[in-house]
C-alpha positions as CSV (number, residue, x, y, z in Angstrom):
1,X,-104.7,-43.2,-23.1
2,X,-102.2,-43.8,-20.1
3,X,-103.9,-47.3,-19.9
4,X,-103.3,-48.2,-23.5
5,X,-99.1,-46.9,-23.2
6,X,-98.8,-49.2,-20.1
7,X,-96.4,-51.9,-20.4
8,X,-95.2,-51.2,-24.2
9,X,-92.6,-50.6,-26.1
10,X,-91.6,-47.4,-27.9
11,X,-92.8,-48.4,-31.4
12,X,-96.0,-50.1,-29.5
13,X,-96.4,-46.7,-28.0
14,X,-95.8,-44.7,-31.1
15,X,-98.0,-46.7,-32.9
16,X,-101.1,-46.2,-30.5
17,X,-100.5,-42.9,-30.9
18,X,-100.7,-43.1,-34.4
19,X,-103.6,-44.7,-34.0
20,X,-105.7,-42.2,-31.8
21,X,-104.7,-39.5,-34.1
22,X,-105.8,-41.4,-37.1
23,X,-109.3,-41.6,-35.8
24,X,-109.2,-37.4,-35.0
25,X,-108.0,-37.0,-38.4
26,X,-111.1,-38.8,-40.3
27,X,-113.5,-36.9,-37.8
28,X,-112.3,-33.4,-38.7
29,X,-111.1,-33.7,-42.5
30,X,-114.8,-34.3,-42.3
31,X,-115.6,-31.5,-39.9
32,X,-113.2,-29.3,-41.9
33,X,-114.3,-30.0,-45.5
34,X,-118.8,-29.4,-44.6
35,X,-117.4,-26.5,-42.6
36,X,-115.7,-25.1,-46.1
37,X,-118.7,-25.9,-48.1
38,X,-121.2,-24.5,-45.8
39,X,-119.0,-21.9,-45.7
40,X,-118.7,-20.9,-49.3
41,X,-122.4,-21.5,-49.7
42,X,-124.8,-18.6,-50.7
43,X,-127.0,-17.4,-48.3
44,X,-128.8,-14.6,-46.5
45,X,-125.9,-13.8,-44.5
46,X,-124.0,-14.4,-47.7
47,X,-126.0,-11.3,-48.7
48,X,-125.9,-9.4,-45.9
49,X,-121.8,-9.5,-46.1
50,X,-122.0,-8.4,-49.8
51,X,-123.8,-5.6,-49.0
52,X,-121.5,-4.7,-46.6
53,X,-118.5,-5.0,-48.2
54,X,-117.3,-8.1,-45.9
55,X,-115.2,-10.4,-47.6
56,X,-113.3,-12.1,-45.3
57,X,-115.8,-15.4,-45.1
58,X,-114.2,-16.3,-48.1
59,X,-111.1,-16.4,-47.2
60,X,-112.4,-18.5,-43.6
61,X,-113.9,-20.7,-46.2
62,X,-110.8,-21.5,-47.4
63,X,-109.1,-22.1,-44.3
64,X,-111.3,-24.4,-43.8
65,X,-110.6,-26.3,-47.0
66,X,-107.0,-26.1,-46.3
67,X,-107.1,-27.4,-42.4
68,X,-109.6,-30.2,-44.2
69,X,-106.4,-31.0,-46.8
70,X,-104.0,-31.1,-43.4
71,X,-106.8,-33.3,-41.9
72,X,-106.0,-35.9,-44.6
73,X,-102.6,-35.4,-44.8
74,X,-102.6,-36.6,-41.4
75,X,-105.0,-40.0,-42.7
76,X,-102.2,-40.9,-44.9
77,X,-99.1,-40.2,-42.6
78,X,-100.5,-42.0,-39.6
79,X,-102.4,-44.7,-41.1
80,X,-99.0,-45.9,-42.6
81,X,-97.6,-46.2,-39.4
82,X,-101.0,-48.1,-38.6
83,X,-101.1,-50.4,-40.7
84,X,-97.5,-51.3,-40.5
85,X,-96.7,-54.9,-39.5
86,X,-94.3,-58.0,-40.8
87,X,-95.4,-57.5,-44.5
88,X,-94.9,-54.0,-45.0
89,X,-92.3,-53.1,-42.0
90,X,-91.8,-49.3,-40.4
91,X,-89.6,-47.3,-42.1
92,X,-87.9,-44.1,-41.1
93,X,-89.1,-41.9,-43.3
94,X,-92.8,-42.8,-41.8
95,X,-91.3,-41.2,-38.8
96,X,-90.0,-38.2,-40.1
97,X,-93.0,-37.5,-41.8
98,X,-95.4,-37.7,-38.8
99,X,-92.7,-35.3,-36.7
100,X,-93.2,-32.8,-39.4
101,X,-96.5,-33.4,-39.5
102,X,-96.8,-32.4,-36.2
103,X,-94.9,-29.2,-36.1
104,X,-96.6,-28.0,-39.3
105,X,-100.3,-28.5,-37.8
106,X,-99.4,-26.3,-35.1
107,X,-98.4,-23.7,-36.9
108,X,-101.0,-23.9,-39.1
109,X,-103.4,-24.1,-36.0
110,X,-101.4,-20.6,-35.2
111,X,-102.6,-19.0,-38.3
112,X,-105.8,-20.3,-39.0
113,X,-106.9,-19.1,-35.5
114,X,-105.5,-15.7,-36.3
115,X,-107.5,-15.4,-39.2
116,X,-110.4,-16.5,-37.6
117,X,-109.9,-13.7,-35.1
118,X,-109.3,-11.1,-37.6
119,X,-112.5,-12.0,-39.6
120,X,-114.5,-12.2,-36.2
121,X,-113.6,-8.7,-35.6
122,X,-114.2,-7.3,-39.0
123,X,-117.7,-9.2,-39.3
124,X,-120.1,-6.4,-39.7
125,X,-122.8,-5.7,-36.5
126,X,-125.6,-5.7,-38.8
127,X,-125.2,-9.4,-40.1
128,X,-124.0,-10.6,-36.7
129,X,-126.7,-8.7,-34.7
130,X,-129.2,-10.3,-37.1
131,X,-127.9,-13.8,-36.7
132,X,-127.9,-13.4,-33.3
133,X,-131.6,-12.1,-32.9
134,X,-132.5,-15.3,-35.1
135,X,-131.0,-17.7,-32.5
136,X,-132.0,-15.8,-29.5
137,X,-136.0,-15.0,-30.8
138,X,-137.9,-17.4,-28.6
139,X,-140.6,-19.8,-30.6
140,X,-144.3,-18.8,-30.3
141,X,-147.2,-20.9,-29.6
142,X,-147.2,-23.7,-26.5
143,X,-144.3,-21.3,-24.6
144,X,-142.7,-24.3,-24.0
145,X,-139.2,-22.6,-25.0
146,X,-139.3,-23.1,-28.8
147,X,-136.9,-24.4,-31.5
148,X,-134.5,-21.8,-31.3
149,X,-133.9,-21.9,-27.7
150,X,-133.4,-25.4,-28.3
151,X,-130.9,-24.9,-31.6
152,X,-128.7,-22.4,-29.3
153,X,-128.2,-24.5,-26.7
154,X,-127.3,-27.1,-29.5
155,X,-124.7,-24.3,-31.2
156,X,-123.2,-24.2,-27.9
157,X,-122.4,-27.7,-26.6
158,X,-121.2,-28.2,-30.2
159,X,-118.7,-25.6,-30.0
160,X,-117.1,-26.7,-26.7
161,X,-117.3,-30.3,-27.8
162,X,-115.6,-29.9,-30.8
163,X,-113.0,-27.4,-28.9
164,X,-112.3,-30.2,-26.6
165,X,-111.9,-32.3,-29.5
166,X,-110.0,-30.3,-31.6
167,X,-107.4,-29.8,-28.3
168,X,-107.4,-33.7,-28.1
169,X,-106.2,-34.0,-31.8
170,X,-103.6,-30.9,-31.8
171,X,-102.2,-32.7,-28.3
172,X,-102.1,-36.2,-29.4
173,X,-100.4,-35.2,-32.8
174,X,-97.8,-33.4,-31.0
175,X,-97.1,-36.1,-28.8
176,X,-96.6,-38.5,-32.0
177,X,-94.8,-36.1,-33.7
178,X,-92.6,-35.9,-30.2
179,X,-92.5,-39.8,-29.7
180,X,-91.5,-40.1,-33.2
181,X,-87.6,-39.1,-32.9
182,X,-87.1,-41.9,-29.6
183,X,-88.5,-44.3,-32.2
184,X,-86.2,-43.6,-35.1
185,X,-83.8,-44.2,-32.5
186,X,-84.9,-47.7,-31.5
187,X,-85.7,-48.8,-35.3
188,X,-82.4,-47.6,-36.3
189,X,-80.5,-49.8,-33.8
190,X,-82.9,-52.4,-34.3
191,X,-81.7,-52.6,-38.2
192,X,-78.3,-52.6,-37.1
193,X,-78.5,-55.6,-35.1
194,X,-80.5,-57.4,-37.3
195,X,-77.5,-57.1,-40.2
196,X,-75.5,-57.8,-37.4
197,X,-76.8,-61.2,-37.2
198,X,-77.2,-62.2,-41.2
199,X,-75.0,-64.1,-42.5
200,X,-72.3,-62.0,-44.6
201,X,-70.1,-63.5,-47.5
202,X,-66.7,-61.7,-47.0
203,X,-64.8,-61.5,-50.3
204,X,-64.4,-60.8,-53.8
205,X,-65.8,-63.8,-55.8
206,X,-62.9,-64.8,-58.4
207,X,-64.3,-64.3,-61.6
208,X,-61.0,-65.3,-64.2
209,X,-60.0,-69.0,-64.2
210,X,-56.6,-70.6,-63.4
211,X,-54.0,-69.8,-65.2
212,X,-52.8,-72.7,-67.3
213,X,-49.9,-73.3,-69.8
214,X,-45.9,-73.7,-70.0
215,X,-44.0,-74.2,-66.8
216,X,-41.6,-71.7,-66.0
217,X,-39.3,-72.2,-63.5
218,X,-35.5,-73.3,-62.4
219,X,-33.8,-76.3,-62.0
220,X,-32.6,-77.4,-59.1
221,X,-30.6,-80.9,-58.3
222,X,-32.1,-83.5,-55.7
223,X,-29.5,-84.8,-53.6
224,X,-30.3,-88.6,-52.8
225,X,-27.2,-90.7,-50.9
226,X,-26.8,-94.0,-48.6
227,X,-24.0,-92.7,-46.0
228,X,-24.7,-91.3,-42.4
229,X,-22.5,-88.5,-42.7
230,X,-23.9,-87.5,-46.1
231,X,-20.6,-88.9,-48.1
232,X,-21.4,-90.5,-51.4
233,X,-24.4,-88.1,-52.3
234,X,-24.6,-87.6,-55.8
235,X,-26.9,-85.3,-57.6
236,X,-29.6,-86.9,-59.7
237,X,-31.9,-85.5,-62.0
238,X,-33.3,-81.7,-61.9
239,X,-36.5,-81.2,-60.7
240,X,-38.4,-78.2,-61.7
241,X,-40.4,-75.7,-59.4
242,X,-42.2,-72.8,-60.4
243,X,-46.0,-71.9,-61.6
244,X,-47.5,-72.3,-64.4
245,X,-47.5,-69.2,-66.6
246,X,-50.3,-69.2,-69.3
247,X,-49.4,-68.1,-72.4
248,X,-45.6,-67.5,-71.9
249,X,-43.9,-69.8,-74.5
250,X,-45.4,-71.8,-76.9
251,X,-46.5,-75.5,-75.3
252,X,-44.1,-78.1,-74.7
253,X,-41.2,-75.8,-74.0
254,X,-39.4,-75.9,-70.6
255,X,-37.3,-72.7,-69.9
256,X,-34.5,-72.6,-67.3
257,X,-30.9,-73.1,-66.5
258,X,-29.5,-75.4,-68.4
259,X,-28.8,-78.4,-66.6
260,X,-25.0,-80.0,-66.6
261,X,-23.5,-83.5,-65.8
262,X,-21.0,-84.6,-63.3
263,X,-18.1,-83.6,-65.5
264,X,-19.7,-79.5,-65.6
265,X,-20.6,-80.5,-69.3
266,X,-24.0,-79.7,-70.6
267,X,-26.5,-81.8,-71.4
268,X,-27.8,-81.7,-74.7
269,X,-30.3,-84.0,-77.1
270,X,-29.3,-86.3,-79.5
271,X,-28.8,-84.1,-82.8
272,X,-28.7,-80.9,-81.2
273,X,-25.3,-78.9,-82.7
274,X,-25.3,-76.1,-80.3
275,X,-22.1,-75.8,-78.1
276,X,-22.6,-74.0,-75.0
């Protein structure tokens, strides 16, 4: 595992964590889920704890169903994060979900070994004592050591096998779960630098047009003369400055000051009988 961290980044590492505790995940939903049926299945020990009164195999069958159900919880959560790439890019809420992920297996992993305990010591010595005087009876015949020698030492290296793997999972999802929070970290700052660089449009876009209509506006005289010292300057026609104002007077109407001659007379159109 050291070997395959070497030399990556944080996501890289996350995501070959990911990938380890995808694989544990498949191998004991699997593990989990025959456990439960097998479990759950009638049998002479079934019997045995009927007679007994022992009821608490039902209740490890369905621990077993449940750590199956957390078992592929976990194939979804990580193989996101897997199979994450350019097309479907990580997202933080991937993250989030394998640190919880993390924190709840453990605690499950608490209580499901409490319960095991419990139903351990409750078992009855009858159905256990018989059990056990099946696995431990030798075979008869050859003397060569028989089936059920052979099927004990079997029981046994399967249950520290899959106690070595079951450790392997527990500590490998932790460390996801704990790896996690450093890489919603880096992918947040990576998203902020990459808006950083787009190219932003900064701005309302106008959505009215120009305004358009009568000019509005004051007159005011243009001097024009021919003298250096600005004698002989005489005011010529007005020129009018303002903007346009849509919809202010009806169209071909100038408002202003009205404009006067050299005499302080005003100006008006031929016909007009208006004095001002």
């Amino acid at each position: 595992m050291v070997l395959c961290l070497h030399n990556r980044t944080v996501l890289e590492r996350f995501r070959v964590l990911c990938t380890i505790c995808l694989v544990f995940d498949g191998i004991f939903a699997l593990i989990f889920a025959l456990s439960g049926l097998n479990a759950s299945a009638y049998s002479a020990e079934t019997l045995c704890y009927e007679e007994n009164g022992y009821s608490w195999h039902n209740i490890l069958a369905l621990s077993f169903i449940i750590s199956a159900v957390f078992a592929a919880w976990g194939v979804l959560l990580h193989g996101a994060v897997v199979i994450s790439g350019e097309g479907a890019p990580m997202k933080a809420a991937q993250l989030v979900g394998v640190s919880r992920y993390g924190h709840i297996l453990v605690a499950w992993t608490f209580i499901a070994a409490v319960l095991e305990a419990i139903a351990a010591r409750q078992q009855p010595i009858e159905c256990s004592s018989q059990t056990t005087a099946v696995l431990a009876e030798p075979a008869m015949g050859d003397g060569t050591g028989g089936l059920h020698s052979d099927q004990l030492h079997v029981n046994a290296v399967w249950q520290m096998l899959s106690t070595i793997m079951w450790l392997v999972w527990v500590v490998t999802a932790v460390a996801a779960a704990m790896s996690s929070k450093r890489s919603l970290q880096v992918l947040e700052e990576q998203q902020a630098s990459r808006q950083d660089t787009e190219a932003q449009m900064v701005g309302v876009p106008v959505q009215d047009e120009l305004p358009s209509g009568t000019v509005v506006g004051i007159a005011t005289p243009s001097i024009q003369g021919n003298g250096a010292d600005g004698a002989g300057f005489q005011p010529t026609g007005p020129t009018f400055q303002g903007m346009p104002v849509a919809g202010a007077v009806a169209d071909g109407v100038c408002q202003g000051m009205p404009v006067r001659d050299e005499a302080g007379n005003v100006s008006r159109p031929a016909g007009s009988t208006k004095q001002v």
